[in-house]
C-alpha positions, 0 to 999 in steps of 0.5 A: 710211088716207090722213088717218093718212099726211099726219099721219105726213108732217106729223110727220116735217116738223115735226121735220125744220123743228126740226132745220134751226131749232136749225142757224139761229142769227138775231137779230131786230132791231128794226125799221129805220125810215125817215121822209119829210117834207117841211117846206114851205120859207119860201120857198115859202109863201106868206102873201098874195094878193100872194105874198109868202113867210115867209122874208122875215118872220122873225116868222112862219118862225122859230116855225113852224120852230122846232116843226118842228125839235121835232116832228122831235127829240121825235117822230122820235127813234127813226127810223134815217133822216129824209129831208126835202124843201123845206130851206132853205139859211139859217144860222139856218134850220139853226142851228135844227135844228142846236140841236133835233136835233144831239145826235141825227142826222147831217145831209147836204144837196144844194142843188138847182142853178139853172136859169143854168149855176153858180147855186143855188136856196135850197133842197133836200133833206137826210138826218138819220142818227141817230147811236146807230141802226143805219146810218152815213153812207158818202157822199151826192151828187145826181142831176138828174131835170129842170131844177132838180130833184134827188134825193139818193143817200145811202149808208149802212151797217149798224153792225158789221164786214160791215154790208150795204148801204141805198141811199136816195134822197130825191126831190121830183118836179115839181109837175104845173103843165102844163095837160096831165095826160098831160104832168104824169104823163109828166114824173114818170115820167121823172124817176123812171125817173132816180132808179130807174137811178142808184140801181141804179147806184150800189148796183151800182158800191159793190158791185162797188168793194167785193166785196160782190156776194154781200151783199144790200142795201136799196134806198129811194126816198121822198119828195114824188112830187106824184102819188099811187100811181095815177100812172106814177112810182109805178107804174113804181116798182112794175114794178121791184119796188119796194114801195109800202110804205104799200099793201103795209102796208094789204094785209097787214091785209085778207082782199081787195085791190081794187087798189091803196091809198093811205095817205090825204091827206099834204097839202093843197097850195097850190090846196087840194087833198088827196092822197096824194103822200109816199112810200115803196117799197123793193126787197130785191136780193140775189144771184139764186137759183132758188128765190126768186121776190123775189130780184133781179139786182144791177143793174136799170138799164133801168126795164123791168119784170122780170116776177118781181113776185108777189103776197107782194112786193105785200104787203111779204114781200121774202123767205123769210126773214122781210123784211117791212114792218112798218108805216106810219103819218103823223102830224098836225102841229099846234103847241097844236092852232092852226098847221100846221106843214106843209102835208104830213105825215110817212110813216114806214115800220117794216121787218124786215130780219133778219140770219141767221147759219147754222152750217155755211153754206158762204162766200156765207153759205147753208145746206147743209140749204137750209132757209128760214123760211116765206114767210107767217107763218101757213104750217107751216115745211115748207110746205102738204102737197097 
């Protein structure tokens, strides 16, 4: 008698989920992607024992940075946004990718200042927005993280009438140079608890400029970490939940997780060490709601931990609706199997950030029937019956 009632139950849900689905109309895009890269400047590579850099050999740099720029235009077309790390500010190094992927993104660059009051350094970062993809650039500026280090906030907005909002910000944290870890692992800490505060910040202030509070918007912090996910940058990342994408991607694909995972080696660096440093995790804010334990403030600027992380927000679903991250994957950079073009490899992260347009939804967009899609894509639409 009892199995004949939860069948009858599970049946008037089943139809009860078709009538809230036909009330649903949603388009699944595909997916936003977001790569990060850091190209290894000429003037920071060394090519001797004397310690004399690329840049000052323009028959060395010039191929190297010309595979570069190809590899980006032939391998990373279709990436919504690349964010790159170590960018020279040289007018032939930009002449070059200017030619190699001009026709394809937008180009925005922040130039790291020196460490003499109204002096620059040669490099920085920059953000290529590609031109027939799903964002448009809206503004860029920096933000210092420590002496001669920058991050690069970058604005960007959905194609349409009422896009919603991403919020990036592409970083390159201090190399851990002090002969004290604690002292290496604190300094990025710091460094990243900045880019954290002001990139809330910053989505708080065009949010509210703009009256857009009551749309939800991404937020992406990625780049060259010098650490890897065990390290307190990343880690404090994760305690204002923010998703470390690679691990979330990994744990989706195992039945049992041991902590935390990383990608696997993204560079060998110059003291010839492998490690897993470049980067990316994201955090899904939209307005506060009862019922959905991933839902964010509109502001998280104290880099206190929020005590509502759970565990399908480890695993990448950043919502009810269907939010998730997708995929992640590197790549090996090789020209004719010989020479490196760089000394990192490039992390791109696929993720699933699908609009819903509900018919007979009130103002703010939610629907009468309080009807969400299934958390995980394995559960019934009206969830596990006890």
């Amino acid at each position: 008698m009892r199995t004949t009632r939860l069948f009858r139950l599970r049946c008037r849900a089943f139809s009860t989920a078709l009538l809230c689905q036909q009330a649903i109309r949603f388009t699944l895009c595909t997916a936003l992607t977001i790569t990060t890269f850091n190209i290894l400047s000429p003037i920071h590579r060394s090519i001797d024992a004397s310690h004399h850099r690329e840049s000052e050999r323009e028959d060395l740099w010039r191929p190297r940075m010309e595979g570069v720029a190809g590899f980006i235009a032939d391998t990373f077309s279709k990436s919504d946004v690349i964010m790159l790390q170590e960018w020279w500010f040289d007018d032939s190094f930009a002449a070059i990718f200017d030619e190699a992927t001009g026709h394809l993104f937008h180009r925005i660059t922040e130039r790291r200042p020196g460490a003499i009051d109204g002096h620059v350094r040669d490099d920085g970062l920059c953000c290529l927005i590609r031109k027939s993809g799903k964002l448009e650039p809206v503004s860029s500026h920096q933000v210092s993280t420590a002496p001669t280090r920058i991050s690069q906030l970058v604005h960007c907005r959905e194609r349409g009438g009422a896009g919603r909002d991403v919020y990036l910000a592409n970083s390159h944290l201090s190399f851990p140079g002090h002969a004290d870890p604690f002292i290496n692992d604190q300094r990025q800490a710091n460094e990243a608890k900045i880019i954290i505060d002001a990139l809330s910040t910053a989505a708080a202030s065009a949010a509210a400029n703009n009256n857009r509070n009551s749309s939800e918007s991404l937020q992406i912090i990625c780049g060259d970490f010098n650490s890897n996910s065990h390290g307190s940058a990343a880690m404090l990342c994760e305690s204002n939940n923010y998703v470390n994408c690679a691990s979330a991607a990994a744990q989706q694909m195992l039945t049992s997780v041991g902590g935390r995972i990383n990608l696997g080696v993204t560079q060998c660096n110059h003291l010839g060490e492998h490690v897993s440093v470049d980067h990316v995790f994201l955090r899904l804010n939209k307005p506060k709601s009862n019922n959905d334990p991933t839902a964010e403030p509109q502001s998280t600027t104290t880099g206190i931990q929020t005590n509502n992380r759970c565990a399908a927000l480890a695993m990448g679903y950043l919502d009810t609706k269907g939010s998730r991250i997708l995929n992640v994957q590197k790549e090996n950079l090789m020209i004719e199997g010989k020479q490196v073009l760089s000394d990192h490899r490039p992390v791109t992260v696929a993720i699933d950030w699908p609009r819903f347009v509900v018919e007979g939804a009130d103002a703010s967009g939610r629907c009468n029937n309080n009807f969400t899609l299934p958390l995980d894509p394995l559960e019934p639409a009206w969830g596990v019956i006890q």
